[in-house]
C-alpha positions as CSV (number, residue, x, y, z in Angstrom):
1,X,-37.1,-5.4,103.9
2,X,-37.9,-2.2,105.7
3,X,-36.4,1.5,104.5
4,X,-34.4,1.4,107.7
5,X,-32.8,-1.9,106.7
6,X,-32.1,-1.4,103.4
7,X,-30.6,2.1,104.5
8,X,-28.4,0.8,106.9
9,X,-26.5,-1.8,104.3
10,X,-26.4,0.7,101.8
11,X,-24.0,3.1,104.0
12,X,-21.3,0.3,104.7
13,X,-21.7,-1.0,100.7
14,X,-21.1,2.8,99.5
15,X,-18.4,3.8,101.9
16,X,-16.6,0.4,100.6
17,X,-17.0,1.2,96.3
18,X,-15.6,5.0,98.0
19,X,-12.4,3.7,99.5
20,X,-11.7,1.3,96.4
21,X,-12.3,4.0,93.8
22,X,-10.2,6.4,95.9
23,X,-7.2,3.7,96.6
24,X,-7.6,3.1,92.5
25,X,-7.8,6.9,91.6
26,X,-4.8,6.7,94.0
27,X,-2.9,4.6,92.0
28,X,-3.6,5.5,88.8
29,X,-2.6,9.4,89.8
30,X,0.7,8.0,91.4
31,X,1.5,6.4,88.1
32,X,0.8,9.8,86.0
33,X,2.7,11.7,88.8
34,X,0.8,12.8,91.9
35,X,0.9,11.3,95.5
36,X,-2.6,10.5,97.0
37,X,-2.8,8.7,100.8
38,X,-4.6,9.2,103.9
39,X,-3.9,11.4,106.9
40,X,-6.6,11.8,109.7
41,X,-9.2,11.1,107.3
42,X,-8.3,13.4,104.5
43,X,-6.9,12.6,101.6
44,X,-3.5,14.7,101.2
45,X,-2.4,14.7,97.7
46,X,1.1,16.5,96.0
47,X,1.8,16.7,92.0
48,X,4.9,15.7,91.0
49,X,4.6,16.3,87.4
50,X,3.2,14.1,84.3
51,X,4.4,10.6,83.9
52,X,4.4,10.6,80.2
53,X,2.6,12.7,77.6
54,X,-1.3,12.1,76.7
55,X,-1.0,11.6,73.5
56,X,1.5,8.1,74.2
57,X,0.9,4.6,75.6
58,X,4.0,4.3,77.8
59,X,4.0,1.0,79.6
60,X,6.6,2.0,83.1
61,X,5.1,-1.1,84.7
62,X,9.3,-2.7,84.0
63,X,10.9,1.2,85.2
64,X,8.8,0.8,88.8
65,X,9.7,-3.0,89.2
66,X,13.4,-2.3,88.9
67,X,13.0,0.9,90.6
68,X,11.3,-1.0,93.7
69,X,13.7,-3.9,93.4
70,X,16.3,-1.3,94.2
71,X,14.8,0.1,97.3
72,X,14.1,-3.0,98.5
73,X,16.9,-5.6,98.0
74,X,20.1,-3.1,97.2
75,X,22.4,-3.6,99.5
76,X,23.5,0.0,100.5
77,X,19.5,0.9,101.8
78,X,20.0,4.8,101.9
79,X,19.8,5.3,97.8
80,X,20.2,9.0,96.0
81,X,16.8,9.5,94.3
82,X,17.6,12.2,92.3
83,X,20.7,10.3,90.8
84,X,18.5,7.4,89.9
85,X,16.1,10.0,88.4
86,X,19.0,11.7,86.8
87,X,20.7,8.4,85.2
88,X,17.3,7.0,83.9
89,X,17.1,10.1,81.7
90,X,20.5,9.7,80.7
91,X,20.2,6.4,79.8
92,X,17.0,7.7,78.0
93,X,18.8,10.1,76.1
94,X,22.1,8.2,75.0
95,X,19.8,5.6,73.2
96,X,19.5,7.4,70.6
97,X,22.9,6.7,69.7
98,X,23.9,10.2,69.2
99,X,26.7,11.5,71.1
100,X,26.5,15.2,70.3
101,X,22.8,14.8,72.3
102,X,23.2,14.5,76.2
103,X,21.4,15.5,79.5
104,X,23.6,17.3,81.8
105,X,23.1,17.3,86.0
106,X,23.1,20.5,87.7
107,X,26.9,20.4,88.1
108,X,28.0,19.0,84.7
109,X,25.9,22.2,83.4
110,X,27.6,24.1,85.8
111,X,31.2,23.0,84.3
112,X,29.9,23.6,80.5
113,X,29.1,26.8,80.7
114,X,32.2,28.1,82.4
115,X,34.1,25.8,79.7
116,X,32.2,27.6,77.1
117,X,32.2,31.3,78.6
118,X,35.3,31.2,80.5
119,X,37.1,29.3,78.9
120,X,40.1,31.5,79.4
121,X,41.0,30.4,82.6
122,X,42.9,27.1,83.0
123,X,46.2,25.6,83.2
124,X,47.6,26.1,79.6
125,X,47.7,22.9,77.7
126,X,46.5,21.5,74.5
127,X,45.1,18.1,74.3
128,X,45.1,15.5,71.5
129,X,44.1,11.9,70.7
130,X,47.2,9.2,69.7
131,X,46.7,5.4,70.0
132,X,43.5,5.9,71.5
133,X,45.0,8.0,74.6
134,X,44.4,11.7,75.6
135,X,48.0,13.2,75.5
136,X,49.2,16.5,75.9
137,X,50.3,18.1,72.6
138,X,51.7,21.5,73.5
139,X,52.3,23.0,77.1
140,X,52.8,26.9,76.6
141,X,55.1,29.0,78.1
142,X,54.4,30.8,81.3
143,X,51.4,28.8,82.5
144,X,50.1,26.7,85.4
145,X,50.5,23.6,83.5
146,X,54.6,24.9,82.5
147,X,55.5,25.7,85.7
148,X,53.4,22.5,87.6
149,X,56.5,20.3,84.7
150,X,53.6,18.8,82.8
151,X,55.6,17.8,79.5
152,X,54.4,17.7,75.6
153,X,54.0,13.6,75.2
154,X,52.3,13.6,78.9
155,X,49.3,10.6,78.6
156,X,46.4,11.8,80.8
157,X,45.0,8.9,82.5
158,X,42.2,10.7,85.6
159,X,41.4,14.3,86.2
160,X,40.2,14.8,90.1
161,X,40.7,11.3,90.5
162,X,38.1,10.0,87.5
163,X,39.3,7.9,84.8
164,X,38.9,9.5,81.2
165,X,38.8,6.3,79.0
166,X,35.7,7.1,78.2
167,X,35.2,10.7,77.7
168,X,35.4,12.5,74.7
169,X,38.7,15.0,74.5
170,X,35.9,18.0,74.8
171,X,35.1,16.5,78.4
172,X,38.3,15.8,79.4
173,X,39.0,19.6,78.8
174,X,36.5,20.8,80.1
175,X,37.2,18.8,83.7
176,X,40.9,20.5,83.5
177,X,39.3,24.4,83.0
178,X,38.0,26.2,85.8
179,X,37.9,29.4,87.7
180,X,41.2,30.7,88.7
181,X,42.7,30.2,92.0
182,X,41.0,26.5,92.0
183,X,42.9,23.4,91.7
184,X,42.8,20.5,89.3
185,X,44.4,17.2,89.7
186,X,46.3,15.0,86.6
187,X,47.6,11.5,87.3
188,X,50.0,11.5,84.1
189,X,51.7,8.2,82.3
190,X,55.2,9.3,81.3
191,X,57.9,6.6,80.2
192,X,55.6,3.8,82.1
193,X,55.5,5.7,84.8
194,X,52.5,7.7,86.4
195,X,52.9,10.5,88.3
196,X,50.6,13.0,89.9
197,X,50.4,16.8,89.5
198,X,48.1,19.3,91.5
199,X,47.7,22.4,89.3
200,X,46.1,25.6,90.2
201,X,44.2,27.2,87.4
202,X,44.9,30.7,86.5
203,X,44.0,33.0,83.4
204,X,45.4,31.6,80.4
205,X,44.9,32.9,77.1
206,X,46.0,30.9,73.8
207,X,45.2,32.8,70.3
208,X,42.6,30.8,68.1
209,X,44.8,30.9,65.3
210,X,48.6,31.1,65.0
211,X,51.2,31.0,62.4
212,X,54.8,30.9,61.9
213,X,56.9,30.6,58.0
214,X,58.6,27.3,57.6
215,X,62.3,27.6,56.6
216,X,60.7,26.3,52.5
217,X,58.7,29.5,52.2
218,X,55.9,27.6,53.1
219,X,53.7,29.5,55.5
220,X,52.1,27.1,58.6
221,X,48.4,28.3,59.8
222,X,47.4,26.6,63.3
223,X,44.0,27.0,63.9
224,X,42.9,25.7,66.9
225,X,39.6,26.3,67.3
226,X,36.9,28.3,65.4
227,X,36.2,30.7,68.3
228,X,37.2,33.7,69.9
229,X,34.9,36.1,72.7
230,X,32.9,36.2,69.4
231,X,32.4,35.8,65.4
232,X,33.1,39.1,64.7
233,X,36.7,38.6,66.9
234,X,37.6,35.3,65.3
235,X,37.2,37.0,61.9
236,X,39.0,40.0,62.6
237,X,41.9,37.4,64.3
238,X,41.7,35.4,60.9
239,X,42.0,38.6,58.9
240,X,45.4,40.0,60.6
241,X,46.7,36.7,60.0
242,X,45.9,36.5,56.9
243,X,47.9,40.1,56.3
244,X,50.9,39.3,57.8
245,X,51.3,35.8,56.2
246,X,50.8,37.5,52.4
247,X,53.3,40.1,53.2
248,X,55.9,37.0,53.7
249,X,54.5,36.1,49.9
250,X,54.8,32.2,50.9
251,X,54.9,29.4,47.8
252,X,52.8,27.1,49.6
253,X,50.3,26.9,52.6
254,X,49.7,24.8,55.6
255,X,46.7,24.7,57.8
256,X,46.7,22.3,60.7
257,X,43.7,21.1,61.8
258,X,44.8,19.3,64.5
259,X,42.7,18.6,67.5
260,X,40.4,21.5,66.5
261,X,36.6,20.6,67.9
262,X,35.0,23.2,65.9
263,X,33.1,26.2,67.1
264,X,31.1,29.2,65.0
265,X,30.1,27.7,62.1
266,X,29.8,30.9,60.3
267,X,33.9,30.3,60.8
268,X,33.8,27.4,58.4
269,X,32.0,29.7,55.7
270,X,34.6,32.4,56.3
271,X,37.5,30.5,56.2
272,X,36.3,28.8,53.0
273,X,36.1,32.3,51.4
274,X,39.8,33.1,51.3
275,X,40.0,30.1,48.9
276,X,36.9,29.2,46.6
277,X,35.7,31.6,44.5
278,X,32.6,33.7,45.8
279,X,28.9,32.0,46.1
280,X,30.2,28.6,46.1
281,X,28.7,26.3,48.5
282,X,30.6,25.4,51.7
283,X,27.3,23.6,52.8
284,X,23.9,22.7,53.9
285,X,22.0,22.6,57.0
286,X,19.1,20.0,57.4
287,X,16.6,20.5,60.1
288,X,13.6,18.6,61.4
289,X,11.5,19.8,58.5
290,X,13.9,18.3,56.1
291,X,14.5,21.2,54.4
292,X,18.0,22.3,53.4
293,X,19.5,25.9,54.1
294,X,23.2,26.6,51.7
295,X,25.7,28.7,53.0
296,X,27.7,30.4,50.3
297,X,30.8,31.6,50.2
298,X,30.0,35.8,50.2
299,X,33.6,37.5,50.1
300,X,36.6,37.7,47.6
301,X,39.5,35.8,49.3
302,X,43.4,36.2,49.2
303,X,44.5,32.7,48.8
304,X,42.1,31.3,45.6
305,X,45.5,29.5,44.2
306,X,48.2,29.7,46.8
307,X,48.9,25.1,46.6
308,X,47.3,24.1,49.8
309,X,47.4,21.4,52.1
310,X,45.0,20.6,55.2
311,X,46.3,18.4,57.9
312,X,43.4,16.6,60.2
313,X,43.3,13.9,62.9
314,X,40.4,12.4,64.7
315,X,39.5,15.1,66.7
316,X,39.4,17.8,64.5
317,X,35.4,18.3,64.8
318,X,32.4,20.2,63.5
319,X,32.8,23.1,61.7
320,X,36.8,22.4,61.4
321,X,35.2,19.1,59.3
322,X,33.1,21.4,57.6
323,X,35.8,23.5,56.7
324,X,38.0,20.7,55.5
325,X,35.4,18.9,53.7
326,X,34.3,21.7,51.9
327,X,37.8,22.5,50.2
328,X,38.4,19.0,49.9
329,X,35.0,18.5,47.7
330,X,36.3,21.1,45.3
331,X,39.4,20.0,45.1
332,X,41.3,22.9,46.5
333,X,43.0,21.3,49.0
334,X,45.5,18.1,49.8
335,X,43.8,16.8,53.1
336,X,46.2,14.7,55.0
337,X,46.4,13.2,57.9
338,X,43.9,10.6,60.0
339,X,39.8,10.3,60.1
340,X,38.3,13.0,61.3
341,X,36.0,13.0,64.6
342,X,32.5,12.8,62.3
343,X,30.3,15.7,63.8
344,X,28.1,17.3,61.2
345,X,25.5,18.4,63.8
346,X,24.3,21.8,65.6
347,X,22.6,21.3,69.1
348,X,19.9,23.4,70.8
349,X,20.6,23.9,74.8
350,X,17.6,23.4,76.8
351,X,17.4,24.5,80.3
352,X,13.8,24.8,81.3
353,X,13.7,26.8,85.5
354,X,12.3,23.6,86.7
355,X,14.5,21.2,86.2
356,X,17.2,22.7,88.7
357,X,19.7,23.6,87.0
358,X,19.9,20.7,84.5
359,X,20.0,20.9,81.0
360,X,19.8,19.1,77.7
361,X,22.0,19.6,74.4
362,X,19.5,18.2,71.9
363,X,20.6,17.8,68.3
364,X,18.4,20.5,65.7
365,X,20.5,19.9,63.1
366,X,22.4,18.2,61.0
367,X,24.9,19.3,58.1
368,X,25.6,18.5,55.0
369,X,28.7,19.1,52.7
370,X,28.6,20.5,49.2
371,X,27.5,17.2,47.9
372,X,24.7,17.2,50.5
373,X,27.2,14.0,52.2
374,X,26.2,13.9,55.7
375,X,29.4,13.7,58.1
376,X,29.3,11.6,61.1
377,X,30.8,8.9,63.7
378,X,30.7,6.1,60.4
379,X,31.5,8.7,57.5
380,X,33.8,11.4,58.6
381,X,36.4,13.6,56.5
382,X,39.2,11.0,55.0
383,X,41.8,12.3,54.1
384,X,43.4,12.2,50.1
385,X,46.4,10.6,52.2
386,X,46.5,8.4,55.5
387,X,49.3,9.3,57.7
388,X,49.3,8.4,61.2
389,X,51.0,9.2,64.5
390,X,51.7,7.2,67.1
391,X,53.0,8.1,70.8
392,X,56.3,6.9,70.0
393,X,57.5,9.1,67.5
394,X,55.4,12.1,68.5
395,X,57.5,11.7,72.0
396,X,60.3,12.0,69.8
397,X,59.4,14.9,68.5
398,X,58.8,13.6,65.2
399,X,55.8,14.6,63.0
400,X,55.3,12.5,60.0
401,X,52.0,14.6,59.3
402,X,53.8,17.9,58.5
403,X,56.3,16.1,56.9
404,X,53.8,14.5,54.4
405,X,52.6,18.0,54.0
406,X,55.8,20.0,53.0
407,X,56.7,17.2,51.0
408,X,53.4,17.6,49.2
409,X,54.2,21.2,48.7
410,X,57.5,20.7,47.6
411,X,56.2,19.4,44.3
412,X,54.0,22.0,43.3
């Protein structure tokens, strides 16, 4: 065979190993995350980002077949890809069976960090759980949510039109806050009947912590929630309370827990230290590493042996559990009441620029009470005595749970 020939059958033979090396280079880079095609005889390519890290054998070949079974044969055509992107890493995320540890879209970041910053604007009501429901415990006076006739006993069923069966209380208050001047709608079950309520939001502000003297010279502490603008508020807030209620010189003390989700958890450690002695204990925090950091009780309190008795439900949360669990463990306290939520974790908020807005809440750490006893969804705070309350009687403006715990007191 002559140079010319063999010349001539080479060109065809290496043009065709170039277009299958380039349509397999094509597909390999679509799979790690970059587009490759043709376009007037150049190849255009875009990067989309990694597929999955180096160091891991991820095998996506099921993700894509779903993925393209969905473009091809659902029956709505036009399909949101960024909401399929989206709920894949949600689903992602929730299997790791930790509920504290979520991805947020754009928007539901959006609505966490006004609920967390500005949270001061609203329509005036506090939530809690009975028989399973989201009810409203307290509507205060001169509010959005007073003047709208919301009523204490009110069973929240949608916000904007979303069912809330399977939200967290946290969420569900969260969708009710926002900026003032906007409107929220509540489609309410009252007496088997559901009604609906457009509310516009205004600027609400309700005191962490409360208290009022009971007519047994027992003093009642309401603490709703172990924040304020900051630590150094919420202290100062707990301190003048703590002033006025020793001036009253009460035989006993109350603190109601009640639908508390937590907060600072520097709060727990303070709140411990009006009554265990100094340098005790209130707990540990584990991190990745495994190793365990104590926080220790670092003040002189007022209340080391005023009788005491904690009243909890299931969602009092967090550092409220850490709080009760803490003075529980040494005994200081009569905790009454119902199972707590079971939160003993801290999360880290990631929110890298490219991810549009999106964050993640990824759980750092978890902790642990005196006895290095984990608390969680399967072994919250239980309380030294089980009283519960159902919708019925707390419509009747009955509660069982302060009863129990004046009765308690009565003995001492």
């Amino acid at each position: 065979m002559s140079k010319k020939s063999e010349k001539s059958l080479l060109v065809p033979v290496l043009s065709l190993i170039i277009i299958i090396l380039v349509f397999a280079l094509g597909f390999v880079l679509g799979r790690m995350g970059f587009n490759v095609a043709w376009e007037d005889g150049d190849i255009n390519y875009t990067i989309k980002g990694q597929m999955y890290p180096e160091d891991k054998e991820v095998n996506f070949n099921r993700f894509w077949d779903v993925w393209s079974r969905l473009d091809s044969q659902y029956v709505d055509k036009d399909l949101n890809e960024e909401d399929m992107v989206d709920g894949a890493i949600k689903g992602m995320v929730s299997s790791l069976g930790d509920r504290a540890t979520r991805y947020y879209t754009a928007l539901e970041t959006e609505e966490y960090e006004f609920q967390r910053s500005g949270g001061l604007e609203g329509i005036g009501i506090e939530l809690g759980y009975l028989d399973n429901e989201v009810i409203i415990k307290q509507v205060f006076e001169g509010t959005p949510a007073e003047e709208s006739g919301l009523e204490y006993g009110d069973i929240i069923k949608r916000v904007n039109g979303e069912e809330i069966e399977s939200l967290e209380i946290y969420d569900v208050a969260g969708k009710i806050k926002g900026e003032k001047g906007t409107k929220v709608t509540l489609s309410i079950l009252r007496e088997d009947t559901e009604k609906t309520y457009e509310i516009q939001r205004d600027a609400v502000y309700i005191k962490s912590i409360d208290w009022e003297m009971l007519g047994n010279d027992n003093a009642l502490i309401t603490v709703r929630r172990f924040t304020e603008e900051d630590f150094a508020s919420f202290a100062l807030l707990w301190d003048s309370v703590v002033l006025e209620v020793e001036k009253k010189n009460p035989t006993g003390l109350i603190i109601d827990l009640r639908g508390n989700g937590g907060g600072f958890l520097d709060g727990a450690t303070y709140l411990a230290g009006e009554f265990i002695d100094k340098n005790s204990v209130v707990l540990y925090v584990k991190g990745r590493d495994g190793k365990l950091v104590k926080h220790e009780v670092e003040r002189e309190g007022k209340f080391k042996e005023i009788p005491l008795v904690l009243i909890v439900d299931s969602s009092t949360a967090s550092s409220s559990e850490i709080f009760a669990g803490a003075l529980q463990y040494y005994k200081r306290a009569t905790i009454i009441g119902e199972e707590t939520f079971g939160k003993g974790t801290a999360q880290d908020v990631i929110e890298p620029a490219d991810w549009g807005g999106a964050s993640m809440h990824i759980t750092t750490q978890k902790w642990l009470l005196p006895d290095k006893r984990w608390i969680n969804e399967d072994d919250p705070i239980h309380p030294d005595i089980k009283v519960e309350l159902d919708i019925e009687t707390f419509k009747k403006g009955e509660d069982p749970q302060l009863d129990k715990a004046v009765e308690i007191l009565l003995k001492y």
